[in-house]
Every structure is written in C-alpha cells, then in structure tokens.
BAFI-3210 file (N, C-alpha, C; in Angstrom, 3 decimals, decimal comma, padded with zeros to 6 digits):
// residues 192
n [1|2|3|4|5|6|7|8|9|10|11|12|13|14|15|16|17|18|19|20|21|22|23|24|25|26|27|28|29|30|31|32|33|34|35|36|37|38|39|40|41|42|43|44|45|46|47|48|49|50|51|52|53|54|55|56|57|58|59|60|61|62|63|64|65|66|67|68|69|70|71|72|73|74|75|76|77|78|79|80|81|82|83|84|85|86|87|88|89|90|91|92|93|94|95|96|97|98|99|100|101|102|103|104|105|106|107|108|109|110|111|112|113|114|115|116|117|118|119|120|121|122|123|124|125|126|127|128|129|130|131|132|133|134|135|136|137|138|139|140|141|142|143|144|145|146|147|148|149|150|151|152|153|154|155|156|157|158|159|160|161|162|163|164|165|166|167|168|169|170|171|172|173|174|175|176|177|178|179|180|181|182|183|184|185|186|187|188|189|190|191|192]
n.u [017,089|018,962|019,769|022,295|022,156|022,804|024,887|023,605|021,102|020,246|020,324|022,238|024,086|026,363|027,813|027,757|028,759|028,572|030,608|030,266|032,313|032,787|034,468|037,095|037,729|037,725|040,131|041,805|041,225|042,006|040,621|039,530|038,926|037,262|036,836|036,682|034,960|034,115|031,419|028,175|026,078|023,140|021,304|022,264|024,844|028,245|029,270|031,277|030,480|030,504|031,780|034,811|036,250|037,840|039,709|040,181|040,823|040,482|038,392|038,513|038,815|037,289|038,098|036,721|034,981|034,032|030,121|027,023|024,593|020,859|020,393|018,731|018,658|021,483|024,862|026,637|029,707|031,355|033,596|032,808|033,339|033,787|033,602|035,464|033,931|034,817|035,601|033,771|032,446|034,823|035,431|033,302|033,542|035,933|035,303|032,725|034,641|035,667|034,390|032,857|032,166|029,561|028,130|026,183|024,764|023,831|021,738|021,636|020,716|023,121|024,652|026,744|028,849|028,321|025,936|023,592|024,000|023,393|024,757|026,328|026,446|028,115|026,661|026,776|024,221|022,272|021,876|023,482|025,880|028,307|027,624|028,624|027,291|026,221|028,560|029,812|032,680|035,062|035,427|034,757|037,227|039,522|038,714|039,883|042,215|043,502|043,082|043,827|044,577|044,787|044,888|045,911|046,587|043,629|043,835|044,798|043,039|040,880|042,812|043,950|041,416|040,721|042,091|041,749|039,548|039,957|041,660|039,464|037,724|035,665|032,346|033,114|032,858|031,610|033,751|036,013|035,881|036,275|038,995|040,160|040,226|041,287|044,087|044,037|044,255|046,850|048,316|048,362|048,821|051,586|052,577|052,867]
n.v [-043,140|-043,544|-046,437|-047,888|-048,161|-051,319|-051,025|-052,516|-052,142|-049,563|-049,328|-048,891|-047,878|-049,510|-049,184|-046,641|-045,232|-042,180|-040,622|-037,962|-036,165|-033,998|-033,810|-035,194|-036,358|-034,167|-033,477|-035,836|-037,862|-040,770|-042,661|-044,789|-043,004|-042,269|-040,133|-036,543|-034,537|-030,780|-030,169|-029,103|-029,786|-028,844|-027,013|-028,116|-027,975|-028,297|-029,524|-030,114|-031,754|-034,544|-037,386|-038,881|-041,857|-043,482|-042,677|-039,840|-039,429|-040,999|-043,955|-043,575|-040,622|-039,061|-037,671|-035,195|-034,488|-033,948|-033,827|-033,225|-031,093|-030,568|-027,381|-025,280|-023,269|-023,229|-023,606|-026,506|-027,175|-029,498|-032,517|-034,127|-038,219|-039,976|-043,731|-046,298|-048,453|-051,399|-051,101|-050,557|-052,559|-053,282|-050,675|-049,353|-051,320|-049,782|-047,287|-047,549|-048,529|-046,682|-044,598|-045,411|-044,503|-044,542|-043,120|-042,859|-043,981|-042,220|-041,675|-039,205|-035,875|-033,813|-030,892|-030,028|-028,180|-029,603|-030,622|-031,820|-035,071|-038,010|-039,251|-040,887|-040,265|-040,081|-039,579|-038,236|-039,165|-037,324|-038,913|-041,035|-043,310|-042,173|-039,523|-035,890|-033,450|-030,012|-027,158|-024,360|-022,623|-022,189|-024,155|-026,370|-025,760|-026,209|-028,553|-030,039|-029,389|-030,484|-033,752|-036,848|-039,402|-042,887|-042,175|-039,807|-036,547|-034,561|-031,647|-031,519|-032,572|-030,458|-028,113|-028,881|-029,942|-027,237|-025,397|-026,960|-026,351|-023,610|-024,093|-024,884|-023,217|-023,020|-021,978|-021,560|-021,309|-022,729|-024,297|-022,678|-020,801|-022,522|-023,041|-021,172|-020,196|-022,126|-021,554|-019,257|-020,084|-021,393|-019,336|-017,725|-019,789|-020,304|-017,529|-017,553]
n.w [017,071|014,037|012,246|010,458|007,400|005,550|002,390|000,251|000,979|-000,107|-002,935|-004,466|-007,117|-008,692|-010,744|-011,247|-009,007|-007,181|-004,254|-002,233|000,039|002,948|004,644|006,065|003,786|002,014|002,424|001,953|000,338|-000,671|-002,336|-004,963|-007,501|-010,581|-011,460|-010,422|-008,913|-007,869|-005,573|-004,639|-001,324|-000,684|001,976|004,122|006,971|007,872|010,740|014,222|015,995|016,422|017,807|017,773|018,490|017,452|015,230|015,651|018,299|021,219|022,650|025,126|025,394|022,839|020,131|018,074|015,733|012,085|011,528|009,016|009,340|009,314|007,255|006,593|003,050|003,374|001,645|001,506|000,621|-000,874|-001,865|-004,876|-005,403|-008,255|-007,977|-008,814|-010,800|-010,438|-008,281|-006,356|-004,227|-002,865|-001,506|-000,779|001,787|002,490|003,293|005,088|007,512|007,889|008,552|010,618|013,573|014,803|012,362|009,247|006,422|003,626|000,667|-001,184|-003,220|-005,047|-005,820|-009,142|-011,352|-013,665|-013,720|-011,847|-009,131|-007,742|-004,913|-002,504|001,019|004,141|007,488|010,763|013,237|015,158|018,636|017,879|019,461|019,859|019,821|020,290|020,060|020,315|020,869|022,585|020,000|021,447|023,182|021,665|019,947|022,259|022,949|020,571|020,190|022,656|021,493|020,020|018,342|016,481|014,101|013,776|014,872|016,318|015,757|013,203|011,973|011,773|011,092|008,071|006,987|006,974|005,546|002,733|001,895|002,101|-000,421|-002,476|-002,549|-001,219|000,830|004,426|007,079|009,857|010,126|009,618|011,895|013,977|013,016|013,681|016,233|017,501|016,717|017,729|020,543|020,645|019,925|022,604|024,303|023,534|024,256|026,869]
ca.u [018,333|018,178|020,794|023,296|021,943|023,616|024,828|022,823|019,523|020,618|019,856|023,105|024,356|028,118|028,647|027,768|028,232|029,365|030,397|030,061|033,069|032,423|035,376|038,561|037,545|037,996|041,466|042,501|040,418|042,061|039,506|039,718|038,000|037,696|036,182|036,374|033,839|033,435|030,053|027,612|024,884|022,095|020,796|023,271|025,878|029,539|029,254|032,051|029,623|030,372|033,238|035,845|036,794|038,805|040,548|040,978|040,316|040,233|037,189|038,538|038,770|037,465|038,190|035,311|034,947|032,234|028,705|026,345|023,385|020,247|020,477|017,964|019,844|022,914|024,652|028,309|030,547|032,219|033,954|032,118|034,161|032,820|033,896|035,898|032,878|035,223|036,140|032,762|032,581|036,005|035,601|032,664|033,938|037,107|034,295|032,071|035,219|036,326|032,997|032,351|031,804|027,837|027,948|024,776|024,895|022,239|022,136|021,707|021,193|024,283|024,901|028,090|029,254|028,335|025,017|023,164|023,707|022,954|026,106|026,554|026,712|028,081|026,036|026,298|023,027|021,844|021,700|023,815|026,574|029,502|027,581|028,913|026,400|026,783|029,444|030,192|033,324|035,791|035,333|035,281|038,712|040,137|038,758|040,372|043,776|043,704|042,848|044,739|044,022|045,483|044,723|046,882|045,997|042,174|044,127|045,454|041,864|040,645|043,877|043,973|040,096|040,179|043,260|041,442|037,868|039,907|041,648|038,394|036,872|033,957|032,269|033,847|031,647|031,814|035,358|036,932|035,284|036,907|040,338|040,488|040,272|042,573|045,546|044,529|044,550|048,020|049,099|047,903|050,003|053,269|053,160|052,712]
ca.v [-043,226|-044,482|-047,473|-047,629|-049,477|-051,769|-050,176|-052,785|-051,767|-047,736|-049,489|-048,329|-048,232|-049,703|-048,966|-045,149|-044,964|-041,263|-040,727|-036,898|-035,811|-032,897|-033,408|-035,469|-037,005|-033,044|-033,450|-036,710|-038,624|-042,176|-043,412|-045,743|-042,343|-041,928|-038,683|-035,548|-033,007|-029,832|-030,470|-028,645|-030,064|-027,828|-027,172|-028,476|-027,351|-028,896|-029,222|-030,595|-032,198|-035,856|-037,683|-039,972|-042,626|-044,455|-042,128|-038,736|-039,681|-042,493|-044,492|-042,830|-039,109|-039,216|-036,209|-033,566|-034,758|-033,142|-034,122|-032,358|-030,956|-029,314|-025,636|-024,304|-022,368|-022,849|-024,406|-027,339|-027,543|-030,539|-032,692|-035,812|-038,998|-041,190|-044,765|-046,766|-049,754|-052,679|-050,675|-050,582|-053,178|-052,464|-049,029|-049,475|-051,476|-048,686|-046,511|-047,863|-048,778|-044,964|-043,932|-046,722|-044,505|-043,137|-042,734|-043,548|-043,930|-041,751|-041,005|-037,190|-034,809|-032,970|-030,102|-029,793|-027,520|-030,393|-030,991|-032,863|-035,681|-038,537|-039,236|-041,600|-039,500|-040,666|-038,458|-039,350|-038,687|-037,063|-039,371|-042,071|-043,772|-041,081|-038,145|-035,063|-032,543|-028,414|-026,868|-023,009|-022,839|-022,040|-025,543|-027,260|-025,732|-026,259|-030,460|-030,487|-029,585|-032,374|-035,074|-037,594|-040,645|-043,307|-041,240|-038,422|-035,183|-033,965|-030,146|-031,651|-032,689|-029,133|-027,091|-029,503|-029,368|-025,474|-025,557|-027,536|-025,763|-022,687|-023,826|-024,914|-021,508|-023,080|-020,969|-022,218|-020,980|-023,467|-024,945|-021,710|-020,435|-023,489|-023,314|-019,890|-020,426|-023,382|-020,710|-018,123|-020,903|-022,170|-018,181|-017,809|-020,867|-020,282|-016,500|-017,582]
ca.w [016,335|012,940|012,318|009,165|006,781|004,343|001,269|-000,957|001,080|-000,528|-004,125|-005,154|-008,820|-008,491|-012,169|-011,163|-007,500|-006,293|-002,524|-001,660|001,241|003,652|005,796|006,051|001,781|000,751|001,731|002,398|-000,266|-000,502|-003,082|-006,500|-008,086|-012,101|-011,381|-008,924|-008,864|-006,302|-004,948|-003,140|-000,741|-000,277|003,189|004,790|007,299|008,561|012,793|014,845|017,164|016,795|018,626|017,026|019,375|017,065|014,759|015,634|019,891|021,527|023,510|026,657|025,236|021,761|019,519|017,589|013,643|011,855|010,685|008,549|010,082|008,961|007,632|004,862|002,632|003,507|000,997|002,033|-000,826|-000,804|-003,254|-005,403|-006,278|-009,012|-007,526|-010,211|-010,983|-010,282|-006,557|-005,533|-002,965|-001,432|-001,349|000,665|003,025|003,397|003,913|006,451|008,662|008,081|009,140|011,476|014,817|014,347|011,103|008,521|004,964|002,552|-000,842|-001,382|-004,643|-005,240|-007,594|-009,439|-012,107|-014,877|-013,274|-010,422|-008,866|-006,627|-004,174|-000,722|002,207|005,312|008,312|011,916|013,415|016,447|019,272|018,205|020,859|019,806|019,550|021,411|019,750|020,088|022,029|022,045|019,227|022,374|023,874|020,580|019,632|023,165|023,034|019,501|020,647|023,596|021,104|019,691|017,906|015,895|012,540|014,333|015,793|016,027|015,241|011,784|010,897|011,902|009,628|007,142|006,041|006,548|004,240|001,463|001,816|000,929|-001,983|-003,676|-002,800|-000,463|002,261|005,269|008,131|011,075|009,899|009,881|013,625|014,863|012,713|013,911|017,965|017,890|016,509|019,079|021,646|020,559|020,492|023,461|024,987|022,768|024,869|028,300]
c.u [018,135|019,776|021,453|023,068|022,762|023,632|023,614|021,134|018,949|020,292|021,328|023,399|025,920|028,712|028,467|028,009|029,723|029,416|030,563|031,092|032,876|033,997|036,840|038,683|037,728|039,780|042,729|041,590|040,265|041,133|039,970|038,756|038,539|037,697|036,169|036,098|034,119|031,756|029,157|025,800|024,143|021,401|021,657|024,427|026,595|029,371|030,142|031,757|029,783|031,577|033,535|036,801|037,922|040,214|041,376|041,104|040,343|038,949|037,452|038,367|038,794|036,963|037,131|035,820|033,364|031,262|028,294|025,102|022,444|020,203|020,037|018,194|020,926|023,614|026,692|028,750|031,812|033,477|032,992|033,314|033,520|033,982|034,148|034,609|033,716|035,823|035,355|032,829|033,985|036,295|034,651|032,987|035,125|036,099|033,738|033,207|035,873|035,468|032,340|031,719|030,513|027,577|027,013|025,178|023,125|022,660|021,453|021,935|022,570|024,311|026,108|027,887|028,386|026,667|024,601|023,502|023,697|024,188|025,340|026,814|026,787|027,719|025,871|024,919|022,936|021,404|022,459|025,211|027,678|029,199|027,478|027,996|027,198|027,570|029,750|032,076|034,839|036,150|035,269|036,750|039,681|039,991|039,759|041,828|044,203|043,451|043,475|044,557|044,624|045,390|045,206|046,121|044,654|042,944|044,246|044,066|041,240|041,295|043,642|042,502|039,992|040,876|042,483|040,701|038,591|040,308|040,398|037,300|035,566|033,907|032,765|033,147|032,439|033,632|036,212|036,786|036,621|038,796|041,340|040,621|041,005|043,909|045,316|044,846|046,309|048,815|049,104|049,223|051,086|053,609|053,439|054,373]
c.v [-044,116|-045,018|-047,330|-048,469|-049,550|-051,168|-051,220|-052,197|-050,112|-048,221|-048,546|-048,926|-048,517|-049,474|-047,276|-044,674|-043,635|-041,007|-038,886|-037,134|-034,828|-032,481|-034,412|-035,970|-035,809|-032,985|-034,610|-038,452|-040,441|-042,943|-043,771|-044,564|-042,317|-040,816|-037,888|-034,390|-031,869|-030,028|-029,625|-029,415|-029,342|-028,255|-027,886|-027,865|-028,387|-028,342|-030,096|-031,670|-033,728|-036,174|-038,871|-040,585|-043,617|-043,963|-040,461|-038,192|-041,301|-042,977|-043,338|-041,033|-038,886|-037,586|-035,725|-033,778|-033,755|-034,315|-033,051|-032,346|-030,589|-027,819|-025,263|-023,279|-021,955|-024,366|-025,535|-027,704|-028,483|-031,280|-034,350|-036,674|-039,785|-042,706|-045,732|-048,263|-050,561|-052,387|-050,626|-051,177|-052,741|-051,392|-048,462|-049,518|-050,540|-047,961|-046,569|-048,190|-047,390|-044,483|-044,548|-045,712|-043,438|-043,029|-043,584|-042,890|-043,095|-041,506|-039,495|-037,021|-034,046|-032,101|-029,859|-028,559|-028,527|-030,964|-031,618|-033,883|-036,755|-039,427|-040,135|-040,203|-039,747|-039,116|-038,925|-038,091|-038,170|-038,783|-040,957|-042,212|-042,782|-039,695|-036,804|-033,606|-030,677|-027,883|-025,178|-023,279|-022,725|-023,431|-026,233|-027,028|-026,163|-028,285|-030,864|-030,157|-030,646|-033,605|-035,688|-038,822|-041,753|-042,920|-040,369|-037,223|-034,952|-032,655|-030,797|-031,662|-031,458|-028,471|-027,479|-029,254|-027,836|-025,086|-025,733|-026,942|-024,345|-022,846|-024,466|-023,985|-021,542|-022,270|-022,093|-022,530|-021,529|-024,004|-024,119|-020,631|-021,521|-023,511|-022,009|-019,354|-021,561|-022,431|-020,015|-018,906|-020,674|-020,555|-017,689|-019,208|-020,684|-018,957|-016,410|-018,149]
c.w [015,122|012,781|010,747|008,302|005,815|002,903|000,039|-000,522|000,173|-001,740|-004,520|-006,505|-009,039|-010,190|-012,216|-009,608|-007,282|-005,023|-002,471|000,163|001,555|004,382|005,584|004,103|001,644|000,766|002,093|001,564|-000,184|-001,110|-004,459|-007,149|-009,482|-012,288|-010,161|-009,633|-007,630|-006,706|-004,245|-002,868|-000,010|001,178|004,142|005,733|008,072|010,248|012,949|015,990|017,136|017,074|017,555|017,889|018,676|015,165|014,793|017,560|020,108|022,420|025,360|026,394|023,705|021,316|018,716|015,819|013,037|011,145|010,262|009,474|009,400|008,192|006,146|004,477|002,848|002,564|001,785|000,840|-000,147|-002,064|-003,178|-005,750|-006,807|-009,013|-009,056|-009,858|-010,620|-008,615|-005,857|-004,032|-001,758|-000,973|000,043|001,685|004,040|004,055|005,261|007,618|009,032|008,512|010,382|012,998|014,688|013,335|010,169|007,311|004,664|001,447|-000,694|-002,466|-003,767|-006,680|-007,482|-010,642|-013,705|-014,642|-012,112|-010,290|-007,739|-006,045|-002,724|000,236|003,420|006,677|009,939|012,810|015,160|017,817|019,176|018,973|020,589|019,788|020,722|021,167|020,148|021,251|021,313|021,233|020,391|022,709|022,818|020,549|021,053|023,054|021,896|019,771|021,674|022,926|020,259|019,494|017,000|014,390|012,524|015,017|015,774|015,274|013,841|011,090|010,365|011,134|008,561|006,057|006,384|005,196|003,039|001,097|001,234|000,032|-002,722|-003,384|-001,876|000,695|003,545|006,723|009,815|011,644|010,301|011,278|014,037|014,314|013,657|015,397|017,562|017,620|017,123|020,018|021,424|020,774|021,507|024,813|024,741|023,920|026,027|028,566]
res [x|x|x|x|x|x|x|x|x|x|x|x|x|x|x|x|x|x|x|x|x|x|x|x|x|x|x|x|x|x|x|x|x|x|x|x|x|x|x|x|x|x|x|x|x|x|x|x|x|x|x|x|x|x|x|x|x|x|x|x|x|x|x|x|x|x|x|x|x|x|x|x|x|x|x|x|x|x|x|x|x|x|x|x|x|x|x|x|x|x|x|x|x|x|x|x|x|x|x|x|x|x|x|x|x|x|x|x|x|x|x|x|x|x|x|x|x|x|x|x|x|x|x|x|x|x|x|x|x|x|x|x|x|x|x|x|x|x|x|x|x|x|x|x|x|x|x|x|x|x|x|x|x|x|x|x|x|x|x|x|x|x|x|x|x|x|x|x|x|x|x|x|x|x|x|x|x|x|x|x|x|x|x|x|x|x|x|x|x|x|x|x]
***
C-alpha cells in the first residue's frame, strides 16, 4: 500500500496548482477556482470500489465512492480547477480531509481542449484500510441505496455524478451501469 504523501513532497506549483475531479468535484466542486476546464485522463477508468466511512457511509456500513483504476485506452473526462494561488494551502487541507478515507495524492497529465496539463489527483489505492474493490454492478447499486452518511445519501452521489458526466458530454461507462440498477432497484421496490 503506498501512503499519501504530503502535498509539498508532490513539488507542487501553488501559483499554478490544478486539481483534476472524477467524481463528487464534477458536480459538487466547492473550490477557490480561477479556472474550469473539462479534462480527460487517459487510461483511466471511474470504479465504485472504495468505501466511504465518513461521508457517504459510516465506519459501521460505509458507502461505494469511486476511484480511478487502470484501463489503457480508456479515456475519464473529468473537470480541471486551476486553484486561486493565495487558496493553495487551504484548499489542500479541504481536500485531503474530503479525501481523507484511502485516498493518495498524484500529479497526472491531463488533456484539455486548451492543451495539457499537470493536475493533483486524489486515487485511493488498492489495498488500503477502506477499500471494498470489484463487485458485480447489482451489488454495488443495491450497497449504494443502504448507505448513508453525514455528506447524505450514497444514491445522491451515484445520480448526481451521472447527471453532471452527461451534461459535459463524457463517456459514462461504469457511472451509468451503476446509475442505471439503482432506478431499476427503486422500480422494482416502488411496485411491490
């Protein structure tokens, strides 16, 4: 398991520092940004596989957030924010406590529309203490309706980023499997 290191060990550039969002940042940003880009990170794909014990679940039954995984040629369109220089530091720290369960900082290329470039990426990794790894999309959408956290519903995180991913036109893939069994579930329950 590789550990989260401190943003100054990342050599970051706080008078340029972009953060790259995959998942609750495409539509729930909350950042001092000057700038927003759509993004995409190559090779990459959005998985549901890590647990959120402290915002979308709790320690006793923590709810299904995504990480990026692996996946050559496949590309995750996200969005970039370019971090206002004098927000740096506190932006961070929102960060890392928004990311706090598993989650590891990297810098990552990003291509935009205006060109490349080099973005934070919070990624929680295989094997660290929250991670619930691959589940057939059935049993994801079924955990994500039981969960409930002090950030609100796991379902909201699930609609909400399918919502956003389509209005900025990105392929959806994994997001929309899972948005898409949580509303048969719920039709499914509403008929019984």
């Amino acid at each position: 398991m590789r550990h989260n290191p401190s943003p100054s060990s990342l050599a970051l550039d706080p008078g340029d520092l972009w953060v790259f969002g995959y998942g609750s940042l495409v539509w729930r940003p909350d950042l001092p940004a000057v700038e927003e880009r759509v993004a995409v990170l190559p090779g990459m794909a959005r998985r549901f596989w890590q647990g959120s014990p402290d915002h979308r679940g709790t320690p006793e039954a923590p709810g299904r957030v995504l990480t990026l995984v692996e996946a050559p040629g496949e590309p995750c369109v996200g969005r970039a924010f370019r971090i206002r220089p004098d927000a740096v530091a506190a932006t961070l720290a929102a960060l890392d406590h928004r990311e706090k369960a598993g989650y590891a900082q990297e810098l990552r290329h990003v291509d935009t529309s205006e060109g490349p470039l080099r973005a934070l990426v919070y990624l929680a990794l295989d094997g660290n203490p929250d991670w619930l790894g691959p589940a057939p999309v059935a049993a994801i959408a079924e955990h994500v309706l039981r969960s409930h956290g002090p950030s609100g519903s796991n379902r909201e995180y699930v609609l909400r980023l399918d919502a956003a991913l389509a209005e900025v036109g990105a392929p959806q893939g994994h997001v929309a499997e899972v948005a898409h069994a949580i509303r048969r579930l719920e039709e499914r329950w509403t008929q019984r």
